[in-house]
Each structure stands twice: as C-alpha cells, then as structure tokens.
C-alpha positions as CSV (number, residue, x, y, z in Angstrom):
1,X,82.3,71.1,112.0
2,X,83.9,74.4,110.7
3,X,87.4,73.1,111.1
4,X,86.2,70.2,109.3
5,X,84.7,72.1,106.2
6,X,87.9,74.4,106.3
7,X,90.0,71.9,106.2
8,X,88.0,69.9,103.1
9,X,88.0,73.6,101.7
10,X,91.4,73.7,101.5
11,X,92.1,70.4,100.2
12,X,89.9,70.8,97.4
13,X,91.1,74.1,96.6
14,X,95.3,73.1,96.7
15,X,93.8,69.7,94.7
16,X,92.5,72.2,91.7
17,X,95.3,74.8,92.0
18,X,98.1,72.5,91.6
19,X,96.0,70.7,88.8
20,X,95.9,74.0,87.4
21,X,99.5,74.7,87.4
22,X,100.6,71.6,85.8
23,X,98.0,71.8,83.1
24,X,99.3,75.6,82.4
25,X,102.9,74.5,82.7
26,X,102.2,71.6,80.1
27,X,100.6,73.6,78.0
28,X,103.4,76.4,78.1
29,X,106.3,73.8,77.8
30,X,104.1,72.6,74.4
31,X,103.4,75.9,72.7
32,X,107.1,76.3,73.5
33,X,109.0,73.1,72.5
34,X,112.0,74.5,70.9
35,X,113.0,77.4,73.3
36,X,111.9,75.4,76.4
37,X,114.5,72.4,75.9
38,X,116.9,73.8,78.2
39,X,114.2,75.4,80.9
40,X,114.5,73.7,84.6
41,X,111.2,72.9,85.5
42,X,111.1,74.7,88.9
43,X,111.9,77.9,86.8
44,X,108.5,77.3,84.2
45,X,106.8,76.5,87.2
46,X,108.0,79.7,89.1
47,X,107.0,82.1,85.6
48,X,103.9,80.2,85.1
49,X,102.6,80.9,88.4
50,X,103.1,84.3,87.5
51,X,102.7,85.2,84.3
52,X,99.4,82.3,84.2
53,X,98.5,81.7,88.1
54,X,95.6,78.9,88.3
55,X,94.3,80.9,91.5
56,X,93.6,84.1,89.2
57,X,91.6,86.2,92.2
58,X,91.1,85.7,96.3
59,X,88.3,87.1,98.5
60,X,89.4,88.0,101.6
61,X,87.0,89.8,104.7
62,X,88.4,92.8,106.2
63,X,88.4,92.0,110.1
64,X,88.8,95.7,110.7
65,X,88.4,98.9,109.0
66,X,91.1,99.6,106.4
67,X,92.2,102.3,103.5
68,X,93.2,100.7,100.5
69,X,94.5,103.2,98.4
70,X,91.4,105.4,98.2
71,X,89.2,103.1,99.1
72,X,87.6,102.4,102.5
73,X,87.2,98.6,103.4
74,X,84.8,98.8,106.3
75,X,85.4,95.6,109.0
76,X,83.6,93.0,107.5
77,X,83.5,94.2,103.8
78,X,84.9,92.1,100.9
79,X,87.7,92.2,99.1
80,X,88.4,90.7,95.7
81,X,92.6,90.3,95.3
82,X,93.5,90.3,91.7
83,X,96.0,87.9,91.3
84,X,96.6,87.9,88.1
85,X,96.5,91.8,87.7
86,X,98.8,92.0,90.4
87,X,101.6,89.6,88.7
88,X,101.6,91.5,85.4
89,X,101.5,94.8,87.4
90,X,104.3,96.7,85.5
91,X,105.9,98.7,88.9
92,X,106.0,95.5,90.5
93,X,107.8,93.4,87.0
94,X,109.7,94.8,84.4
95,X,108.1,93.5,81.2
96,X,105.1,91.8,82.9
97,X,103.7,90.4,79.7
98,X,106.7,88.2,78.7
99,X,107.2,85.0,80.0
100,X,110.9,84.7,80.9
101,X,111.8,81.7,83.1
102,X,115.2,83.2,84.1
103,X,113.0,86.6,86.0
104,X,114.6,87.3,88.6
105,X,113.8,89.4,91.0
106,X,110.2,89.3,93.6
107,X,108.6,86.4,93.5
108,X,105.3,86.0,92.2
109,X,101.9,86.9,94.5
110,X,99.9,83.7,93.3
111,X,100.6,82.0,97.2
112,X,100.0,85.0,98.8
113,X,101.4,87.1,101.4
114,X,101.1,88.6,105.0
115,X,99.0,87.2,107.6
116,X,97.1,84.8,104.9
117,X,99.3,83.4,102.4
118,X,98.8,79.9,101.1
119,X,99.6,76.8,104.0
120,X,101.3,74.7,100.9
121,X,103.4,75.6,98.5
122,X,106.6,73.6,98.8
123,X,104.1,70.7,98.4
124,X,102.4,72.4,95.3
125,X,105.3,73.0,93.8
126,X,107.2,69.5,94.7
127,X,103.9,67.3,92.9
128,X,103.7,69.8,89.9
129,X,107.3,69.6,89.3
130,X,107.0,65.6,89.5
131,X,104.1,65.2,87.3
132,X,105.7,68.0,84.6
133,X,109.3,66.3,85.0
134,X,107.8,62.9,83.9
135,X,106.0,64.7,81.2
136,X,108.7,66.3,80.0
137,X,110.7,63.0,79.8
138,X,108.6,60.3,78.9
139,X,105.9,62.4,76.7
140,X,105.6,64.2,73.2
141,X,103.2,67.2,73.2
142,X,101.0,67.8,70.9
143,X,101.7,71.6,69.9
144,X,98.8,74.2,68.6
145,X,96.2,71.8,70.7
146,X,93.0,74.2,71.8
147,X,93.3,75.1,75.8
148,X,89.5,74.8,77.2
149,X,89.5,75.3,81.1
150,X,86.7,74.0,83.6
151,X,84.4,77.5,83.8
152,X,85.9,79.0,87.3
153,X,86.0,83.0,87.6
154,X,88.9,83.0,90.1
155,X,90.4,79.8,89.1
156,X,92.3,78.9,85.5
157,X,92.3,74.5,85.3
158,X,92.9,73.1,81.8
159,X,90.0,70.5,81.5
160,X,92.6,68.4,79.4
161,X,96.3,67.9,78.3
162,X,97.0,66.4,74.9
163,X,100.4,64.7,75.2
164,X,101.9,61.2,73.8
165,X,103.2,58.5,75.7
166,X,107.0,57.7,73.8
C-alpha cells in the first residue's frame, strides 16, 4: 500500500508541476511577445524553471544527523528546501532576478539534486515543450491578462491561460 500511495504521490505531483511550468511559460512568452519571437522553447522552459519554478519549496527528512550551515538537523527532523530562494540565489546566478533565456552556466535546482532529485524531467520537459510549441504556433495571447494560481505554499499553478485559437 505505501508503494502504491508513493507512486499516486508522484504522479499527482509531476501532473501539477508540469501544469505549472507551462502555465508560467505561457504566461512569460505573453507578457513578452515582442522580445520572445526568436526564444527556443527548451531555453524559456529552462529560465522559467528557474527564475518562476512551479515546485517553489520541498520537504525532505533528515535520515541522519546533519550540520547545515549552522544549523543542526537532528535524524528525523524536517527540512524545508527553498527552491525558489535557491534559483535567484546571487553566488549561485549572476543577475538572478532577470530572466535571460540564453543563461548559461548551472542549471537550475527546481528537479533537484543528490540522492533525491526528481525521477522525471526529460518527460516534464518533453510535454511542456509540446503543449507551449503548439501554443506558440497555433495561438495569440492575450497580453496584461491577471495571473491567479490555485492557493499551494510550495507549489506556483496558473488556474488559467487566456490565449486565442488563430
């Protein structure tokens, strides 16, 4: 039964994330229409996950005892992992706070890292860039529309995009 509930667990969580990312691309690519024309989508989807990650925090459990900077994590305590906070970190991104699809340089923590990193993101990544590639050419957006998201403390999902069907 655990594997079970893990495994619906993750489904439902990679179902909203990824929702998450293509409403926050969609909605980038709309408040951006004139410098955006020439942006490849797997670069807006690589910024967005930074610079607007739909996973904006993570709890993990310490398994064992552990210093975190000058904090001690006793085994079994939680831990909250900023996400967004750590993507706009500036030692980790130079100019954190500007979106620039052509960043290079580290990649993004939204998937994670280490022993626990997210199981899918070439799949993420592959269904958002379909969805935002047929947005891209067979929509208009709607600029200036109002972004509402579904009320989620770790999690950013547009509850709508506005485009037009052309």
């Amino acid at each position: 039964l655990d594997a079970a509930v893990a495994q619906i667990t993750l489904l439902v969580q990679g179902c909203d994330a990824t929702a998450g990312l293509i409403g926050a691309t969609v909605h980038t690519l709309q408040d951006l229409p004139e410098s955006s024309a020439g942006w490849v989508t797997d670069a807006v989807l690589t910024e967005v996950l930074r610079h607007s990650p739909p996973v904006r925090a993570s709890r993990r459990v310490a398994r064992a005892p552990v210093e975190l900077g000058t904090v001690q994590v006793p085994a079994g305590g939680l831990v909250i992992c900023a996400v967004e906070a750590a993507n706009r970190d500036p030692a980790a991104f130079d100019q954190p706070d500007v979106f620039d699809p052509a960043r290079q340089g580290r990649p993004s923590l939204t998937f994670g890292a280490g022993l626990r990193p997210c199981p899918g993101p070439a799949q993420a990544l592959a269904l958002a860039a379909g969805v935002v590639d047929a947005v891209r050419e067979r929509c208009a957006f709607l600029p200036g529309e109002r972004i509402d998201y579904e009320p989620s403390p770790a999690l950013r999902i547009p509850l709508r995009v506005d485009v037009v069907l052309v």
